[in-house]
N, C-alpha and C positions, 0 to 999 in steps of 0.2 A: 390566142392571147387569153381569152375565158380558162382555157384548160391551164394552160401557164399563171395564171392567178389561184386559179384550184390548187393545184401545187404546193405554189408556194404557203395559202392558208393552210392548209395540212401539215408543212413545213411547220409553222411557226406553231400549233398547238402542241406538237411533239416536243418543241425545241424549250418552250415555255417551264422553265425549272418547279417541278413541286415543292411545294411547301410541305415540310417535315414538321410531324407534329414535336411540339416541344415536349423534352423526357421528363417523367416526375414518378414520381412515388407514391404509393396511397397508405401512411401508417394507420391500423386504429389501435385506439390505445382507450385507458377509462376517463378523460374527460379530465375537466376543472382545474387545480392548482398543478397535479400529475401531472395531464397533457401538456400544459404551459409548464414543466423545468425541462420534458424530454424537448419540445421544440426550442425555448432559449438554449438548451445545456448542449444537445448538440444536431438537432434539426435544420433549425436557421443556419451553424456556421459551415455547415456542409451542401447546405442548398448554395449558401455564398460560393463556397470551395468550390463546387462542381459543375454548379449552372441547370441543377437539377430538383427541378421544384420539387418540395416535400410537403404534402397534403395531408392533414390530422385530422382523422375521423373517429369520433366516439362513440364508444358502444356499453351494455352494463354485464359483459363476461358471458361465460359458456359459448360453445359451440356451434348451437341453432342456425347463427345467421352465417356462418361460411358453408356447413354441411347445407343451407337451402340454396347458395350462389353455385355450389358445387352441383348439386342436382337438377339447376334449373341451366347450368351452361353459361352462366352471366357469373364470371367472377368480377370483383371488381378493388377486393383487399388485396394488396403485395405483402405487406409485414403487419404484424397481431401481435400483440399486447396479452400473456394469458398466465394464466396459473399454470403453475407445474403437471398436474394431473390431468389438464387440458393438452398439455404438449404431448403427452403419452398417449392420450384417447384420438388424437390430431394425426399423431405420428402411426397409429394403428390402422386408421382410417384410411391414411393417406391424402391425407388433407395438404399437409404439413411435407416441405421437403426433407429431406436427411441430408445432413452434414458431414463432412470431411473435417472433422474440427479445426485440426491442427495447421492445415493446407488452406480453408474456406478465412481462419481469422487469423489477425496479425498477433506476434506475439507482445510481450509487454518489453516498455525500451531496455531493459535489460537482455533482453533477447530471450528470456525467460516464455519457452513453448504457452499457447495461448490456454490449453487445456489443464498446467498447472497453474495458471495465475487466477482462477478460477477460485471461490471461497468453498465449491463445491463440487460434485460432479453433475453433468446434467441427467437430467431423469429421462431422457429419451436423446433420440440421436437426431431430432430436431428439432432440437431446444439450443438455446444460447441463453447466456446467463445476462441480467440487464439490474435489480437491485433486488436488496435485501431491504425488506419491510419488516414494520409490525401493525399485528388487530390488536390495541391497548384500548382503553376505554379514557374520556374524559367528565369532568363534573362541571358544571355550575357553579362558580366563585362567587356569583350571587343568592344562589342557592346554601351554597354551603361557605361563607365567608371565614377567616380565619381564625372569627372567636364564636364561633359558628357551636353550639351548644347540644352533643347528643342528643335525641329527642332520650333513649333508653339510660343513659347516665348525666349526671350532671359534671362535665365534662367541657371545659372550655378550649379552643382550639384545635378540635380534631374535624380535620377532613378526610375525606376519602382518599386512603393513602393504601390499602388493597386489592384483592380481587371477592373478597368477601364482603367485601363492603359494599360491590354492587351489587349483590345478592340481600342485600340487606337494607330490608325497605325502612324495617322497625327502627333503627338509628338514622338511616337516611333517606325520608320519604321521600316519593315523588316516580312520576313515570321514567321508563328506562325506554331507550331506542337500541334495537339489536337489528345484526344482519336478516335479512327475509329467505335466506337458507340454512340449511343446518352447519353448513361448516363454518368453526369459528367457536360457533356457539355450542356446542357439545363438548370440545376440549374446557372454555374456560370455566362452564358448568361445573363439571368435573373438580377441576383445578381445587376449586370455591367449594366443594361439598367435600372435601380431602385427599384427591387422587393426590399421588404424586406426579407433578410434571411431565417425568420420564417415563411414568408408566399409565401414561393416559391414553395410548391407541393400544396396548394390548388390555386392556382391559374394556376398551370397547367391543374388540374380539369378543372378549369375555361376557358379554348380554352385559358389557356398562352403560350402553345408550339409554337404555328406558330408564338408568337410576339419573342422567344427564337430561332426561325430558322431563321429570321427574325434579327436578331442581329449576327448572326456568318455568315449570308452570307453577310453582309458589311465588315465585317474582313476578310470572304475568300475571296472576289471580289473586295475588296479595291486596284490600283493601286500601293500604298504605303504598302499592308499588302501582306494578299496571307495565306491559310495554307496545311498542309500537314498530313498525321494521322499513327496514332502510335498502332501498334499491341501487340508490347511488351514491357513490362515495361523498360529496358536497355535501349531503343532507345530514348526519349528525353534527358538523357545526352549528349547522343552520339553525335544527331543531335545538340546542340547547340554548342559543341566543335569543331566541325566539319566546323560548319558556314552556314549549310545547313538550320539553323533557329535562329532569334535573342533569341525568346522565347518560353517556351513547358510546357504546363501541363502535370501533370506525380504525381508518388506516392512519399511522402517527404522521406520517406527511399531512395528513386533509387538518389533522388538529394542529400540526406545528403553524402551518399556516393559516389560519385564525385566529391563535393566538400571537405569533409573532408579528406577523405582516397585516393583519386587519382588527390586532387589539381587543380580543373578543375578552369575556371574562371567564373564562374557561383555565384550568389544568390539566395536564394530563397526569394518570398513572401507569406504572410499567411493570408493576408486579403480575404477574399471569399471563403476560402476552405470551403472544403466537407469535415466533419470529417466523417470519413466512419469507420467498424469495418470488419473483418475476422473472419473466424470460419472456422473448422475442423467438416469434416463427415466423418462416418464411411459406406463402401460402402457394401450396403448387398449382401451376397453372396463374398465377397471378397475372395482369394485365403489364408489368413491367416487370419480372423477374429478374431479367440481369440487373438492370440499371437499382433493383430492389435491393438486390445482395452486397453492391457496392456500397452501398448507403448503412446496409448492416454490419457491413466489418467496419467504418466508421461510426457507428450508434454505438458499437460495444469495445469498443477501442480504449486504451488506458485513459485516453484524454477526454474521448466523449464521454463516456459514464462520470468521470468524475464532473464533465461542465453540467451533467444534470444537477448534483448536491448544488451547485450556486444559489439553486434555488425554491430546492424542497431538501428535508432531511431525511429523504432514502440513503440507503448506505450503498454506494456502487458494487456491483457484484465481484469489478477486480480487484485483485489482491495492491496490485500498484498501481487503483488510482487512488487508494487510502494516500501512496507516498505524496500522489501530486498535490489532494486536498491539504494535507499536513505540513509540508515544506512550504504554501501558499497562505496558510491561516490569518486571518481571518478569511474566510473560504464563501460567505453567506453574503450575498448583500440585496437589502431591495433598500426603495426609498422608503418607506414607514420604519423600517425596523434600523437604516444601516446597513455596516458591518457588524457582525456574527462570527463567534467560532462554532461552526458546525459540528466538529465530531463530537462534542457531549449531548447531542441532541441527536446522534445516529442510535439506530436500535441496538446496536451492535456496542455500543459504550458499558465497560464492564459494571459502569453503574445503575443500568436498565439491563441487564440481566441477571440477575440474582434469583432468581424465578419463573421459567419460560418454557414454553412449547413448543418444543422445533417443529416444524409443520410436516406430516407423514404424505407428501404425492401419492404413495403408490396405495397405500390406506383409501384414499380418497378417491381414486381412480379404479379401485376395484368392489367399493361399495357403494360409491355416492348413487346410484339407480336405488336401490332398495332404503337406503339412510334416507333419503330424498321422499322416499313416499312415506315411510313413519313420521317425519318431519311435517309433510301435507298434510296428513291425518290428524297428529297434535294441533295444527296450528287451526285446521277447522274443528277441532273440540274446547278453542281457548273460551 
């Protein structure tokens, strides 16, 4: 009887069904107003769809922290959030998986192959295209209000309405917030001191950097200027409401949303941007990989990308979610602001580009080591 009790408790431990752990996702992305359009736009309604928890983790860019999970055996990122020049240094590395593009993503509902619905081509073969941005700069509307009076001319109603203008302390004083690396800031230095747009990476080729460092240390060493540098995207809002800076470059999403959605007193400018683009990798070896990949040919799908603009003004990277945001218009809504028509407020709106710096990945990917330490050096001789 003992032995026939033995049994059968051995029985029942066997027979006792496991608990499966439930599927999820681990995106990181940059945090703040961003983070929250990619999970409203289309993280929540595919966790809904699928049953498959979607986990938003933030980080403030570069590489570091997956090449340290990678070498320590502890991954714990599925999909990343990165720049362009990251997806190629990722993708070299083998960080990063490689794509089947055409096979891996669904095409657009026109049946239009997914690698021509593209605004671009990707800059590595494990990259996926996710939105087109800009680094614009914004002012102080109470800094510089509308009859706001050059300090250098006697001039009523001019605001900072260039890229010269942030460069210019003498007409518009007051401290400036710039990025805390050098990209960004060496193109629209440039831009500001007369490059032309189009030819501002070769002529950084050309030993243009030091006349580019060389133009932001008269702004940061200007009496009437001064600047300060910015790690996370949230913080030049922050800082100009604050009064900590008259004016801040930053990414047009972080300022549309302060000024639309939290009424900040801020404008922006769009002459000298960097139209810049993002993209999604998928991180090899990641802790949920399939179930990872599923979730990314849904993130970049005509429909997901476009449910991000609901509610940030990135410009979706496909070609046909422009049609779904447009046939939809009013496309924006929160409760502070409403409905919104979003595409005048996309970077991409041909009246925010009249003056722009497409953004060079491979420029950036094959110098930012040495650009990176001239930058170090400058910033400890300010």
């Amino acid at each position: 009887m003992l032995k026939l009790t033995k049994i059968i408790s051995l029985a029942a431990v066997f027979l006792v069904p496991s608990i499966a752990k439930a599927a999820e996702v681990n995106v990181v992305s940059w945090g703040g107003a961003y983070t929250e359009s990619q999970k409203l736009g289309y993280g929540d309604p595919y966790a809904e769809m699928s049953g498959v928890a979607v986990n938003w983790l933030d980080y403030q860019g570069n590489l570091d922290s997956i090449k340290s999970q990678v070498e320590s055996g502890s991954i714990t990122y599925d999909i990343i959030d990165v720049f362009a020049k990251d997806t190629i240094t990722g993708c070299d590395e083998g960080y990063f998986v490689e794509f089947d593009f055409d096979n891996d993503f669904p095409p657009a509902p026109d049946g239009t192959p997914a690698s021509q619905d593209f605004f671009a081509p990707m800059p590595s073969k494990c990259a996926v295209g996710n939105i087109l941005y800009s680094w614009n700069y914004a002012f102080s509307t109470e800094a510089f209000p509308e009859d706001y009076v050059r300090k250098d001319k006697n001039w009523l109603g001019n605001q900072p309405s260039t890229i010269g203008d942030f460069f210019d302390p003498n007409s518009f004083p007051g401290k400036r917030s710039i990025y805390g690396s050098a990209m960004s800031n060496l193109e629209i230095a440039l831009v500001a001191d007369g490059v032309a747009a189009a030819d501002v990476y070769a002529y950084m080729e050309d030993n243009g950097i030091d006349r580019a460092l060389d133009k932001l240390s008269e702004l940061c060493n200007h009496p009437d200027g001064g600047c300060i540098f910015w790690s996370a995207g949230a913080q030049p809002p922050e800082q100009i409401v604050s009064g900590e800076v008259v004016m801040a470059t930053g990414w047009n999403g972080r300022h549309f949303n302060a000024i639309i959605n939290e009424g900040s007193p801020m404008e922006m400018v769009w002459d000298g941007q960097i139209l810049d683009y993002e993209y999604f990798a998928l991180v090899n070896g990641g802790p949920n990989q399939e179930d990872a990949m599923e979730a990314l040919k849904y993130f970049t799908s005509s429909e997901g990308l476009a449910g991000s603009a609901k509610h940030i003004a990135y410009a979706p990277f496909r070609i046909s979610s422009l049609d779904v945001i447009t046939a939809n218009e009013p496309w924006f809504y929160s409760e502070a602001a409403g409905a919104v028509e979003i595409m005048p407020h996309m970077p991409t709106a041909p009246a925010n580009t009249k003056n722009y710096v497409l953004m060079d990945p491979i420029f950036w990917s094959d110098n930012e080591t040495e650009i990176n330490d001239m930058w170090d050096a400058w910033k400890s001789n300010l």
